[in-house]
C-alpha positions in Angstrom: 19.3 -10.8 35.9 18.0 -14.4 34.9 18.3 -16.0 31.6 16.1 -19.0 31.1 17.2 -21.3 28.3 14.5 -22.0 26.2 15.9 -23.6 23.6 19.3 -25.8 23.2 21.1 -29.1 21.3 20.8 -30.3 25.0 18.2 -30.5 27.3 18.9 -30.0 31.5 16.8 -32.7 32.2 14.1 -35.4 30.9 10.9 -32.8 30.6 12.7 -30.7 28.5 13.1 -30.7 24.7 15.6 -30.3 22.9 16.7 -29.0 19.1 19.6 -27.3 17.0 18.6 -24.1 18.2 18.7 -21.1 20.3 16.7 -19.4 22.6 17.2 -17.6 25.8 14.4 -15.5 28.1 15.9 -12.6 29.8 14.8 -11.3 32.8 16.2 -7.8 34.0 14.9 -5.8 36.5 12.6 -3.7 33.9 12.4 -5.5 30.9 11.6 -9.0 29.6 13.3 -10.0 26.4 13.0 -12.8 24.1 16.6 -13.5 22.2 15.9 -15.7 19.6 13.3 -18.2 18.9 15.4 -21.2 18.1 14.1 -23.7 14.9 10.0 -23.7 16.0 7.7 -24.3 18.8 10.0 -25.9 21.6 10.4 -22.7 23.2 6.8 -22.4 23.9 6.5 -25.9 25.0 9.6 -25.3 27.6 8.8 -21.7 28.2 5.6 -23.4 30.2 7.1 -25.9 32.0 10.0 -23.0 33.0 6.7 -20.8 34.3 7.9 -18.4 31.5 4.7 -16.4 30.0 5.8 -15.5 26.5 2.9 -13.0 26.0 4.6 -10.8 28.5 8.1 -10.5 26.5 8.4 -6.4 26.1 10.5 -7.1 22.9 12.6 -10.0 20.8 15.6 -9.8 19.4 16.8 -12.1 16.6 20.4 -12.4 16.2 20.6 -13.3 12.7 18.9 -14.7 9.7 18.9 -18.4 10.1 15.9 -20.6 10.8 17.9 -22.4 13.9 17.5 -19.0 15.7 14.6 -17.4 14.0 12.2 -20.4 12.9 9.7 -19.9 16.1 8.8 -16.0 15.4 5.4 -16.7 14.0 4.8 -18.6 17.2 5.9 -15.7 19.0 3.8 -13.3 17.2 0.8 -15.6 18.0 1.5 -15.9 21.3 2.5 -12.3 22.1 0.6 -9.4 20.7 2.7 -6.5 21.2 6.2 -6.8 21.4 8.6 -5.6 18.2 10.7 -8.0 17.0 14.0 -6.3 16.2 15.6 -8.2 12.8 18.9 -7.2 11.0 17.8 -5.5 8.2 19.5 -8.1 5.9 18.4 -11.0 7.6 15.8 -11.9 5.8 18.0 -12.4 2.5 17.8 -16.0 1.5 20.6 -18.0 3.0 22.0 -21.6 2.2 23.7 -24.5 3.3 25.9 -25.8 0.6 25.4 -29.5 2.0 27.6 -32.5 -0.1 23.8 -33.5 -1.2 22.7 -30.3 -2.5 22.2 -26.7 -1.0 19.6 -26.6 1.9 17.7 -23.5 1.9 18.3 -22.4 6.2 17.0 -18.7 6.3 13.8 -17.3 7.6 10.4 -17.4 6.1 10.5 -14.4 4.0 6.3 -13.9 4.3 7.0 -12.3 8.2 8.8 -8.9 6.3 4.7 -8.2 6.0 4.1 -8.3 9.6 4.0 -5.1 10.8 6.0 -5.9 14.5 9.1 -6.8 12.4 11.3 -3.9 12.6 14.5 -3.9 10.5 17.9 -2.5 12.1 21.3 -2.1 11.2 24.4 -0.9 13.2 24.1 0.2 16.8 20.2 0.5 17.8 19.6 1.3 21.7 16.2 -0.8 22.9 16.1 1.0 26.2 18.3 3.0 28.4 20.9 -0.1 29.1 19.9 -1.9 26.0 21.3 -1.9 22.2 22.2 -4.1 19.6 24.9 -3.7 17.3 26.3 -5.4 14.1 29.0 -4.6 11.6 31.8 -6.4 13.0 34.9 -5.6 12.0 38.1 -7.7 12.6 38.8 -11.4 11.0 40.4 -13.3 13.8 39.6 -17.0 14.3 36.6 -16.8 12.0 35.2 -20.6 12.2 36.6 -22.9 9.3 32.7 -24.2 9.6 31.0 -21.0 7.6 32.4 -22.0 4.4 29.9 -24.1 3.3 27.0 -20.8 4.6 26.1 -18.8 1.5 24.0 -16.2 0.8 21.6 -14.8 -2.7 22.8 -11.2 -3.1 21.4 -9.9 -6.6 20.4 -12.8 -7.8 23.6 -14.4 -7.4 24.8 -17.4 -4.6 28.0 -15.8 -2.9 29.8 -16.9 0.2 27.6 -15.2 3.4 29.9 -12.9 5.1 27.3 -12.6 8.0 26.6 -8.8 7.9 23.1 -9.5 9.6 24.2 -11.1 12.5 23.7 -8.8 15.4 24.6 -8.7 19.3 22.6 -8.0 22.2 24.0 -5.7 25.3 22.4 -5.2 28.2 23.8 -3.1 31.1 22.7 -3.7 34.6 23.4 -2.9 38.3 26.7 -2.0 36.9 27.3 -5.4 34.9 27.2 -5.7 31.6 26.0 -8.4 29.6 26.7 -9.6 25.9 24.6 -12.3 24.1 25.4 -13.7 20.9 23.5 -15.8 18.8 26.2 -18.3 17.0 28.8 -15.9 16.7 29.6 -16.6 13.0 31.7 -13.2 12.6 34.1 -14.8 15.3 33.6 -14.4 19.1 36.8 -12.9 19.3 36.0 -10.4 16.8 32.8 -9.5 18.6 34.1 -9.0 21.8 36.7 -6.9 21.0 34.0 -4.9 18.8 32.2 -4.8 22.2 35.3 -3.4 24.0 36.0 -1.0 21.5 32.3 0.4 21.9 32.3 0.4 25.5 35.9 0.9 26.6 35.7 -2.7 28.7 34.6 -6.1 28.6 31.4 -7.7 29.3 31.3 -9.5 32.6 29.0 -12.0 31.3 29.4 -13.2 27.5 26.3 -15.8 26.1 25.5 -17.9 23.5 26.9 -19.5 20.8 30.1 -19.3 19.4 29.9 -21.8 16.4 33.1 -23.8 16.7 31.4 -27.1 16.2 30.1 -27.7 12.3 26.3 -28.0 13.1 26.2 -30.2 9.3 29.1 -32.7 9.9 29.4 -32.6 13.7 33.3 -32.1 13.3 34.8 -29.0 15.7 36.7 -26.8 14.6 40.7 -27.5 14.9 42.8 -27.2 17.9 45.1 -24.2 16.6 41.3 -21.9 16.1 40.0 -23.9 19.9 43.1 -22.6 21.2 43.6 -19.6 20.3 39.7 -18.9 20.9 40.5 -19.8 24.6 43.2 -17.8 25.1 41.7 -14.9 23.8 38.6 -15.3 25.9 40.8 -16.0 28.9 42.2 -12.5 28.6 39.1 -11.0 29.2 38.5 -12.2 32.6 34.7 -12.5 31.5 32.7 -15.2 32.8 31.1 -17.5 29.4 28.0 -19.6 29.4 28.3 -21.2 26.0 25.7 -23.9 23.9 24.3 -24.7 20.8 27.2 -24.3 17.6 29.9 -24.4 20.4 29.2 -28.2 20.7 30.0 -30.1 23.4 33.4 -31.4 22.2 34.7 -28.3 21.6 33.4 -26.4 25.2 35.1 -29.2 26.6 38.8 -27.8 25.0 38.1 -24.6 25.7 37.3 -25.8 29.8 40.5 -27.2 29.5 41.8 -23.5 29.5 39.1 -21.2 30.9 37.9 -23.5 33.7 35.4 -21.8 35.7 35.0 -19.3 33.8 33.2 -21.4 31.3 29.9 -23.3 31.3 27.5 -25.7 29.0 24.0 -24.2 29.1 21.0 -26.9 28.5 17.5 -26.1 27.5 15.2 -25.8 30.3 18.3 -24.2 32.4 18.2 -21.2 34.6 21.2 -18.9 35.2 20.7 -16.2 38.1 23.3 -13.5 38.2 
């Protein structure tokens, strides 16, 4: 497999851009799959300069309903003309940052529910032989301090967001088994045990985000959730590659513990496994 990292807070080197966003390019050995889009058109622009062709992506998945991860899918749809793009079927339900200035609207642009390659899912939806996504995380471990101020309009009303259209991508190949996760706002704890108790193990390869870093204030989350975080994800024996609402700061704590089995991705980075 290789994962090109489209989009990132960081960039891998000068001719790359970066943004608060997300975006990875997988490669397997039958499919090409966009998982997320991150805020706009920066994935484009790096996708070229990474040789990636965009209008060959078989499907994109985005992981939930915030423009950081989902702002580039008209883009996408203008530069691909046939691939799905697979969508919680609650994402596109207005969502908000309750910001000390005022309440910053951060969801998706609600005109793309009229384009016809949008396809809502919920739950466990297989892609592919090897391929699903699945949601409706159960478990409130270490859920990051940072979502409080992330709310949600359901009926009319403003309500604290309790992330039910996030969604996670597996992929199984060549016996290994890969997990992506956008920013992880259910807690990555909670979502890899959700992934053990699906598939009776753990993923050998966990990426993405795993928001312990508030992307509004900059401030990380605090040492008791960091460390317990690490040693939860040290149990696993999985090997992380981590950006975006982790922060910087806050991969480095959980280095401290994981070591190796730990890395910062960048945008315009390539990870071969």
């Amino acid at each position: 497999m290789v994962i090109k990292v489209l989009s990132e807070n960081t960039a891998a080197a000068p001719e790359f851009k970066a943004e608060h966003g997300l975006s990875l390019f997988i490669e397997t050995g039958d499919h090409k799959i966009l998982f997320d889009t991150g805020a706009g058109g920066v994935f484009l622009e790096n996708a070229k300069k990474l040789g990636v062709d965009i209008a060959q992506a078989d499907f994109a998945v985005i992981s939930h309903g915030h423009y950081d991860h989902g702002g580039g899918v008209r883009q996408f749809l203008r530069e691909n003309s046939k691939a799905l793009v697979f969508v919680h079927k609650k994402a596109f339900e207005p969502h908000y940052d309750a910001l000390a200035d005022g309440m910053k609207y951060i969801g998706l642009d609600e005109e793309l529910l009229e384009e016809e390659r949008i396809v809502p899912v919920s739950g466990r939806f297989f892609l592919d032989e090897g391929i699903e996504l699945f949601s409706n995380i159960e478990g409130a471990e270490l859920i990051p301090r940072s979502n409080r101020t992330l709310m949600a309009q359901k009926e009319g009303f403003i309500v604290q967001d309790a992330f039910e259209h996030e969604q996670q991508l597996a992929v199984r190949e060549r016996g290994k088994a890969f997990l992506f996760t956008g920013c992880a706002h259910n807690g990555i704890v909670n979502i890899i045990n959700q992934y053990h108790s699906i598939k009776k193990r753990y993923a050998d390869y966990v990426v993405g985000g795993f928001h312990i870093t508030d992307p509004s204030t900059g401030q990380i989350e605090d040492e008791t959730l960091i460390g317990g975080v690490a040693e939860a994800l040290k149990k696993t024996g999985s090997k992380y590659y981590t950006g975006h609402c982790t922060g910087i700061e806050a991969f480095l704590r959980l280095k401290d513990v994981l070591g190796e089995n730990i890395e910062y991705i960048a945008a315009g980075g390539v990870l071969e496994i």
